[in-house]
Backbone as XML, in Angstrom:
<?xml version="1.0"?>
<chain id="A" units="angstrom">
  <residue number="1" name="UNK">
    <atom name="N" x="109.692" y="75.188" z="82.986"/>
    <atom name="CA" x="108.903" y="74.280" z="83.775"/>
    <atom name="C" x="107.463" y="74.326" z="83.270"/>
  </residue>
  <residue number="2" name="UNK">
    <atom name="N" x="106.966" y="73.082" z="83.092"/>
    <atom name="CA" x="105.515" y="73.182" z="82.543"/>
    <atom name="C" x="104.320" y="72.684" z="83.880"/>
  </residue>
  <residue number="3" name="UNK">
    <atom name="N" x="103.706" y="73.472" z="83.693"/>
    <atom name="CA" x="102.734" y="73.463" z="85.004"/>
    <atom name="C" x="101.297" y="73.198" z="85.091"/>
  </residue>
  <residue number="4" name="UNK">
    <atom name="N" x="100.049" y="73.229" z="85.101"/>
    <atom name="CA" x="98.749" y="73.349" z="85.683"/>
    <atom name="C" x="98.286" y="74.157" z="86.308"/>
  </residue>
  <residue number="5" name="UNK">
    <atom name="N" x="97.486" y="75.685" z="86.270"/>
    <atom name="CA" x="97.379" y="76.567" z="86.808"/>
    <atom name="C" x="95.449" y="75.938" z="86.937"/>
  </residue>
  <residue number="6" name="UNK">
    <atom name="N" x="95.242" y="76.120" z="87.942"/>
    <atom name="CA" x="93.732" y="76.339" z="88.193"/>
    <atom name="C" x="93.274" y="78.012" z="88.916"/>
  </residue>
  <residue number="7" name="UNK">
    <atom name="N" x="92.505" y="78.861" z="87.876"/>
    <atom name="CA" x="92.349" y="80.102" z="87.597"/>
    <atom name="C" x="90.915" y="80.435" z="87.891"/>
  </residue>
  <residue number="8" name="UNK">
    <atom name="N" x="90.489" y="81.357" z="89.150"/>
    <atom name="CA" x="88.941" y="81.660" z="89.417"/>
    <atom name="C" x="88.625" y="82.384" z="88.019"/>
  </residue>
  <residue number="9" name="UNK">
    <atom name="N" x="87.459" y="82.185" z="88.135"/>
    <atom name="CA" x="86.806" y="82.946" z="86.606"/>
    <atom name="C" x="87.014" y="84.284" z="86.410"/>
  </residue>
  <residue number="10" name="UNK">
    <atom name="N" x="87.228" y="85.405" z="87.991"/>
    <atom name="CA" x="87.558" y="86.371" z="87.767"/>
    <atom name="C" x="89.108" y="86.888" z="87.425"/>
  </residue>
  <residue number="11" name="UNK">
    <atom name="N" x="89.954" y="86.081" z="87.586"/>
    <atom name="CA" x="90.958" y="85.977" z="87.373"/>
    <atom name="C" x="91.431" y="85.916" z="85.925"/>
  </residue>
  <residue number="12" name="UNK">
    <atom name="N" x="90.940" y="84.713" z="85.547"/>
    <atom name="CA" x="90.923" y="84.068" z="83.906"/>
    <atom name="C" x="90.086" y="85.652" z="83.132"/>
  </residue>
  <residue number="13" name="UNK">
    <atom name="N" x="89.090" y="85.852" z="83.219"/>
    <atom name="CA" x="88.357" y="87.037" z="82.835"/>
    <atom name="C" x="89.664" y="88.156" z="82.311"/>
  </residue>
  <residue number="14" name="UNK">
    <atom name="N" x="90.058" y="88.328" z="83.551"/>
    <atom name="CA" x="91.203" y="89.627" z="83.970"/>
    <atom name="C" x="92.405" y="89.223" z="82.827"/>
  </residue>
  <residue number="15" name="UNK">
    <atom name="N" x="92.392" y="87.951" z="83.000"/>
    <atom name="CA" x="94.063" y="87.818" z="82.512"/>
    <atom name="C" x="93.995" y="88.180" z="80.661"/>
  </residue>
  <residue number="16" name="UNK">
    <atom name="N" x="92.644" y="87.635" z="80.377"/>
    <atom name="CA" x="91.931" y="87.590" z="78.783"/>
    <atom name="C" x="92.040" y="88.866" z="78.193"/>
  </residue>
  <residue number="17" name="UNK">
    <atom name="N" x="91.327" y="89.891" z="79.365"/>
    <atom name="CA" x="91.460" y="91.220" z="79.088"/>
    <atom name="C" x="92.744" y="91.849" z="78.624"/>
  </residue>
  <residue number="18" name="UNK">
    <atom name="N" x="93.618" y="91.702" z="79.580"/>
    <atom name="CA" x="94.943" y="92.005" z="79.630"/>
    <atom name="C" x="95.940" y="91.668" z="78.295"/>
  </residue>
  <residue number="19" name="UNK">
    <atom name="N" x="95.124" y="89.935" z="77.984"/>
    <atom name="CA" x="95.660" y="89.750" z="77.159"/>
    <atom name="C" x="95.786" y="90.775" z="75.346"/>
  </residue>
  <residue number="20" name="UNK">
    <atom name="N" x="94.351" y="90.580" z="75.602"/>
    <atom name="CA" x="93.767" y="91.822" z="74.024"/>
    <atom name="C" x="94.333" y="92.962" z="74.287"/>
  </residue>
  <residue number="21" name="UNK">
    <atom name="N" x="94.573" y="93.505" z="75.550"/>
    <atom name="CA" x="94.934" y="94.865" z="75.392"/>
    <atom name="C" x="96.657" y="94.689" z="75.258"/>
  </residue>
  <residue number="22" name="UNK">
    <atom name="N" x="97.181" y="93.995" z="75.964"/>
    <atom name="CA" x="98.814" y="94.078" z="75.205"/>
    <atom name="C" x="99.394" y="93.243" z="74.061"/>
  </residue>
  <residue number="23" name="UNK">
    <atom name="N" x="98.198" y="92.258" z="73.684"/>
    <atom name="CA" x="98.717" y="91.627" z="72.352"/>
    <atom name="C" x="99.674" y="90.698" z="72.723"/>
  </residue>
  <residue number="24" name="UNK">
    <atom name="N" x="99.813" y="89.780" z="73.500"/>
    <atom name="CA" x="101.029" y="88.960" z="73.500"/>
    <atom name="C" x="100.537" y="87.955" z="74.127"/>
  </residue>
  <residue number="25" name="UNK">
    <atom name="N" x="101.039" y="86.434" z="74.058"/>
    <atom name="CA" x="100.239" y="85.306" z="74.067"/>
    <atom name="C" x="100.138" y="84.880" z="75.758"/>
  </residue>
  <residue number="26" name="UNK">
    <atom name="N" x="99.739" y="84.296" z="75.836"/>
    <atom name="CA" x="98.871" y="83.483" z="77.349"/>
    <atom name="C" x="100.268" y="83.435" z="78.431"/>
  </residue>
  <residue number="27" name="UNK">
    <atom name="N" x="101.461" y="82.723" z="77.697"/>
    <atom name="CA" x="102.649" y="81.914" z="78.314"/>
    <atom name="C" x="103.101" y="83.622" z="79.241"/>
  </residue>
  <residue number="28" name="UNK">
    <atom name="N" x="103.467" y="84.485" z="77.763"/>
    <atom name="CA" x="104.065" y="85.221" z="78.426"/>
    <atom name="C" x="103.516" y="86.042" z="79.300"/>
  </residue>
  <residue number="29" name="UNK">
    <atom name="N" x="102.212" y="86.636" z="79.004"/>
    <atom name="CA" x="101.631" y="87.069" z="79.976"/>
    <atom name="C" x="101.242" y="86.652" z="82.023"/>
  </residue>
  <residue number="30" name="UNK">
    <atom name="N" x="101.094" y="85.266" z="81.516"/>
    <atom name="CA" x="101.060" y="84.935" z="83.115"/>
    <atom name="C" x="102.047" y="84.891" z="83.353"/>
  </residue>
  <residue number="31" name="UNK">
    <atom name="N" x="103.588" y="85.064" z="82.636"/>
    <atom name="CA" x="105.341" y="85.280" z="83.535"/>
    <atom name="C" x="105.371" y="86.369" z="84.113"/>
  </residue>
  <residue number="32" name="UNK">
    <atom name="N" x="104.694" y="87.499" z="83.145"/>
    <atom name="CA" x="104.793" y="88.772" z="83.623"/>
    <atom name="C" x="104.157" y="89.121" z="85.020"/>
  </residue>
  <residue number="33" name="UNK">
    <atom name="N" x="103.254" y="88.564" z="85.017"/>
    <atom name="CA" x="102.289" y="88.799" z="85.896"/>
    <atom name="C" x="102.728" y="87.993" z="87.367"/>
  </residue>
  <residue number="34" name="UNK">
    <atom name="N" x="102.977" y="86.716" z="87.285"/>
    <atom name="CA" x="103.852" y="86.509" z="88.308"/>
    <atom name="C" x="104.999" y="87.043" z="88.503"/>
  </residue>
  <residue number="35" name="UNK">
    <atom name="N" x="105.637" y="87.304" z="87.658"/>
    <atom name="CA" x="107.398" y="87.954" z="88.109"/>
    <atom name="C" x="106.990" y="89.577" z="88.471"/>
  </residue>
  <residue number="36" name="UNK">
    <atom name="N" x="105.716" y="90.132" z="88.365"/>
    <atom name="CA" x="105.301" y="91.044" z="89.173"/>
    <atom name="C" x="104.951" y="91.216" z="90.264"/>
  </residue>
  <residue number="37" name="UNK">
    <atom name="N" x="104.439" y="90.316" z="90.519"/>
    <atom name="CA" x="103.374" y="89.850" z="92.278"/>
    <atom name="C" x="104.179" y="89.316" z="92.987"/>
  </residue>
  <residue number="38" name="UNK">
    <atom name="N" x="105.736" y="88.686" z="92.191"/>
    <atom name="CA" x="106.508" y="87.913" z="93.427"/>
    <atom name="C" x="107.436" y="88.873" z="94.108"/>
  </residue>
  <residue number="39" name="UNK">
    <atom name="N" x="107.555" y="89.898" z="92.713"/>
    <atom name="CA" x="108.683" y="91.019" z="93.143"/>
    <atom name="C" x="107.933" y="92.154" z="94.262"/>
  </residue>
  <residue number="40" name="UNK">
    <atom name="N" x="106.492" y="92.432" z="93.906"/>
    <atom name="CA" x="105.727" y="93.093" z="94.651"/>
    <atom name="C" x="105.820" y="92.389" z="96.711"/>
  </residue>
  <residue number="41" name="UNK">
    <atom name="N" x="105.575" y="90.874" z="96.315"/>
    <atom name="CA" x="105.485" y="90.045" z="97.511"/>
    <atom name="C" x="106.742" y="90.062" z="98.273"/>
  </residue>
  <residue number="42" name="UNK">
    <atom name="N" x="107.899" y="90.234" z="97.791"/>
    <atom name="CA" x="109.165" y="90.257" z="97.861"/>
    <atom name="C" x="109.550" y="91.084" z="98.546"/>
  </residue>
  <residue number="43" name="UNK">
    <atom name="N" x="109.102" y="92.559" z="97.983"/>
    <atom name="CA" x="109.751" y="93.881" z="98.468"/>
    <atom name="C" x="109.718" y="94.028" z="99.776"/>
  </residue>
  <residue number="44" name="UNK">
    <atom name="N" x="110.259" y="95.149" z="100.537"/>
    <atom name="CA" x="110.451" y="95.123" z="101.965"/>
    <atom name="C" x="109.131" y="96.687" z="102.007"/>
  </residue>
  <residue number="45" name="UNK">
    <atom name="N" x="108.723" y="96.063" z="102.955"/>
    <atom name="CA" x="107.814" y="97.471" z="103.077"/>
    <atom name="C" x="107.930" y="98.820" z="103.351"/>
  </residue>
  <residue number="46" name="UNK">
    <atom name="N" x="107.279" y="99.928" z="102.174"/>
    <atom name="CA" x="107.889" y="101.112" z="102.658"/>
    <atom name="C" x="107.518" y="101.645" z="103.650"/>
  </residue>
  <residue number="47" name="UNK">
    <atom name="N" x="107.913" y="103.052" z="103.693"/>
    <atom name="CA" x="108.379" y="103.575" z="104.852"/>
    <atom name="C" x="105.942" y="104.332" z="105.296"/>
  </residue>
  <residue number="48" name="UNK">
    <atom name="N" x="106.033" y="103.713" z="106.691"/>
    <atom name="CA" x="104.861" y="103.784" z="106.958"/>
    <atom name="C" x="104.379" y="105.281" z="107.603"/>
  </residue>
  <residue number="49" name="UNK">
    <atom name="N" x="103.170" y="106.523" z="107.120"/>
    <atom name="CA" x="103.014" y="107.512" z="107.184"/>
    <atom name="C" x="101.879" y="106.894" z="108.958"/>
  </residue>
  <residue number="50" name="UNK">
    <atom name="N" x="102.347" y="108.047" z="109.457"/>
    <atom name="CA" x="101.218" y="108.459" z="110.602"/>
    <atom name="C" x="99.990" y="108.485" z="110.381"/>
  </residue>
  <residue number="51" name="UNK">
    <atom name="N" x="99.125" y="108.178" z="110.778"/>
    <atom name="CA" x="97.683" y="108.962" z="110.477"/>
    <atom name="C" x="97.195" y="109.806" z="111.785"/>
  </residue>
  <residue number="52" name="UNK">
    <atom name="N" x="96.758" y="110.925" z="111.336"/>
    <atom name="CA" x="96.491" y="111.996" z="112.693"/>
    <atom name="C" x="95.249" y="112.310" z="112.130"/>
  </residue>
  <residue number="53" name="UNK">
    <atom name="N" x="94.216" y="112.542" z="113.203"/>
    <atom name="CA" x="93.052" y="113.022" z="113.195"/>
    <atom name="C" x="93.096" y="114.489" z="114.098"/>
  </residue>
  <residue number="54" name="UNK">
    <atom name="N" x="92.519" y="115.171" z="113.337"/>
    <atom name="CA" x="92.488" y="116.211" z="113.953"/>
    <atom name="C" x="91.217" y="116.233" z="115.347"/>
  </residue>
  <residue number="55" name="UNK">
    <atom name="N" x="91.630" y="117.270" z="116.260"/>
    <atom name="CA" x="89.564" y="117.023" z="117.289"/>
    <atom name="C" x="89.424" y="118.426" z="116.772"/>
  </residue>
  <residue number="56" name="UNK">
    <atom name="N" x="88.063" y="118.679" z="117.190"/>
    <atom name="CA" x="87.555" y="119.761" z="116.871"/>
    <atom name="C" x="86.711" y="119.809" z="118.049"/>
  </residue>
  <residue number="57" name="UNK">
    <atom name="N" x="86.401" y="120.983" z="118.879"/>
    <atom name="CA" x="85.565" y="121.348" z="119.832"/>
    <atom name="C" x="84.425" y="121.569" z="119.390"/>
  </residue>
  <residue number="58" name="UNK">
    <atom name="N" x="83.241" y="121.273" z="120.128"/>
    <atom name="CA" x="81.977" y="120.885" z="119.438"/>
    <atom name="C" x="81.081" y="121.598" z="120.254"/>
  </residue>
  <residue number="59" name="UNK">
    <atom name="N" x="81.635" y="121.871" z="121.522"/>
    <atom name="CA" x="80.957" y="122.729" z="122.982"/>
    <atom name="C" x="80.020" y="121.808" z="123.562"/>
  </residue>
  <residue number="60" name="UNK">
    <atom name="N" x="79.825" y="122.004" z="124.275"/>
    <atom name="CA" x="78.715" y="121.665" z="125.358"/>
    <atom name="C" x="77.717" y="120.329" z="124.634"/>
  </residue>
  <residue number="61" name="UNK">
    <atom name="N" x="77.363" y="118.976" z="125.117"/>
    <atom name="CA" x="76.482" y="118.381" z="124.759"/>
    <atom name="C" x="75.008" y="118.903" z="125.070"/>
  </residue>
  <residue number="62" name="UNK">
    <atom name="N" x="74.060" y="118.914" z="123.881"/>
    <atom name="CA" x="73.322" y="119.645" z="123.864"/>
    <atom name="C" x="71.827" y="118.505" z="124.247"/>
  </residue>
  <residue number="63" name="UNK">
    <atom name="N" x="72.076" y="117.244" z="124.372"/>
    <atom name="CA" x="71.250" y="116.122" z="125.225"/>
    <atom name="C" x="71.817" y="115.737" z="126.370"/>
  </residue>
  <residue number="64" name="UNK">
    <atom name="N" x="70.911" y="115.227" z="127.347"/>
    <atom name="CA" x="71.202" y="114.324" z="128.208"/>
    <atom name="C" x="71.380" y="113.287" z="127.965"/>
  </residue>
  <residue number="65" name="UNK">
    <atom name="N" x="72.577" y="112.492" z="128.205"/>
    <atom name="CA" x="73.368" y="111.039" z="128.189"/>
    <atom name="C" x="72.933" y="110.200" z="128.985"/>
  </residue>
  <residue number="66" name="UNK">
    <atom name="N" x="72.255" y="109.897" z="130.002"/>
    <atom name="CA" x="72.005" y="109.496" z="130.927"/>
    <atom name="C" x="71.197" y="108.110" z="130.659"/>
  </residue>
  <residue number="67" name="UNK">
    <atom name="N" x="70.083" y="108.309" z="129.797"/>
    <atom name="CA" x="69.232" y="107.711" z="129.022"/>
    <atom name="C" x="69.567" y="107.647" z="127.768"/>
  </residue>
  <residue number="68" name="UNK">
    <atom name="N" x="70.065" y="106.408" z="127.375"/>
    <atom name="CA" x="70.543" y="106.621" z="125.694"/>
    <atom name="C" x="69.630" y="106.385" z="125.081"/>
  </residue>
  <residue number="69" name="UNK">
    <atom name="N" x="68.255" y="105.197" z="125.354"/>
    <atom name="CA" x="67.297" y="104.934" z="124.305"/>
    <atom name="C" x="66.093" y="105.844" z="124.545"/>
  </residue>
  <residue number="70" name="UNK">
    <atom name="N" x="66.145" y="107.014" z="126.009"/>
    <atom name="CA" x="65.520" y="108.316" z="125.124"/>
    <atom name="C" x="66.255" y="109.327" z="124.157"/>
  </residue>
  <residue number="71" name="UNK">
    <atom name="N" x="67.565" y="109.312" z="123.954"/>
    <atom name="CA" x="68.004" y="110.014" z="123.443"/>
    <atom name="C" x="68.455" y="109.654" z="121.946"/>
  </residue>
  <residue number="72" name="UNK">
    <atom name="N" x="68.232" y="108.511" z="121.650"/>
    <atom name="CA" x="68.195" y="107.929" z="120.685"/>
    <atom name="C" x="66.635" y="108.595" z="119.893"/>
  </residue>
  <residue number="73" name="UNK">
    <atom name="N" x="65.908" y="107.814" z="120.829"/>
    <atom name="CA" x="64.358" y="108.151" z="120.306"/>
    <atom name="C" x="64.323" y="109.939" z="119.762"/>
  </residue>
  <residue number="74" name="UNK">
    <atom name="N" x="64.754" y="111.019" z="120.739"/>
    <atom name="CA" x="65.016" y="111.692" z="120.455"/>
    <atom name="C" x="65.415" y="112.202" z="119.040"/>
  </residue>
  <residue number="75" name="UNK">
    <atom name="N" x="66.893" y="111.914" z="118.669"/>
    <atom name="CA" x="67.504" y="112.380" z="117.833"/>
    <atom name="C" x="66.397" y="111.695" z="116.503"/>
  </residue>
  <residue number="76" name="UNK">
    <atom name="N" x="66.232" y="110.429" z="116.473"/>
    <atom name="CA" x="65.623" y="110.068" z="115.337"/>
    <atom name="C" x="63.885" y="110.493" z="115.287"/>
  </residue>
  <residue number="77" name="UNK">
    <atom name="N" x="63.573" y="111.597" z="116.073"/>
    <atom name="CA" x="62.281" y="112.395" z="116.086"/>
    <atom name="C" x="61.259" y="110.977" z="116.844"/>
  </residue>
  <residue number="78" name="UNK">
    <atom name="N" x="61.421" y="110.237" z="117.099"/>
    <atom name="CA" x="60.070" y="109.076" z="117.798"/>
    <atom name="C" x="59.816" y="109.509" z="119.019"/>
  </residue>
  <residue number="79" name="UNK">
    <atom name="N" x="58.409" y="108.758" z="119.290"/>
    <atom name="CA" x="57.873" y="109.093" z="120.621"/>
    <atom name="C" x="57.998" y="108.258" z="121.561"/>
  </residue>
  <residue number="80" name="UNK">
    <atom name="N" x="58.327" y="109.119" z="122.580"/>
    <atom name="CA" x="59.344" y="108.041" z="123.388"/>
    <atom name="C" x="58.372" y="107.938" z="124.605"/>
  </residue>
  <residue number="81" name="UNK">
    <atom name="N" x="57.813" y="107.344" z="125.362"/>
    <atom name="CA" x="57.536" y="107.087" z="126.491"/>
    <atom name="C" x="57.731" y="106.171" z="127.331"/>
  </residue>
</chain>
């Protein structure tokens, strides 16, 4: 099938690169490259890991909360009145 590809510059850039480094002409390279991304697009998704955060005890808050934009002022050393 003969086609019309319209290619962002970073794309075209990428594909040029690719090209010099494996030596093989334009046609075949963009087959490869799609019959990669479709098989990639294709696949069924693997198997998904947990993410766990650990807590850590920190003790006692060592400001008063009460007032956040003195305690703001605070932490970033300004004078607060």
């Amino acid at each position: 099938m003969r086609t019309t590809l319209s290619l962002d510059d970073d794309v075209a850039a990428s594909l040029e690169h690719v090209q010099k480094i494996r030596k093989t002409s334009f046609k075949q390279l963009i087959n490869d490259a799609l019959r990669a991304g479709l098989k990639q697009l294709t696949a069924s998704p693997g198997k998904q890991h947990r993410y766990h955060t650990g807590t850590v005890d920190l003790g006692t808050c060592l400001m008063n909360l009460d007032n956040i934009a003195e305690t703001l002022a605070v932490a970033e050393q300004d004078d607060f009145s």
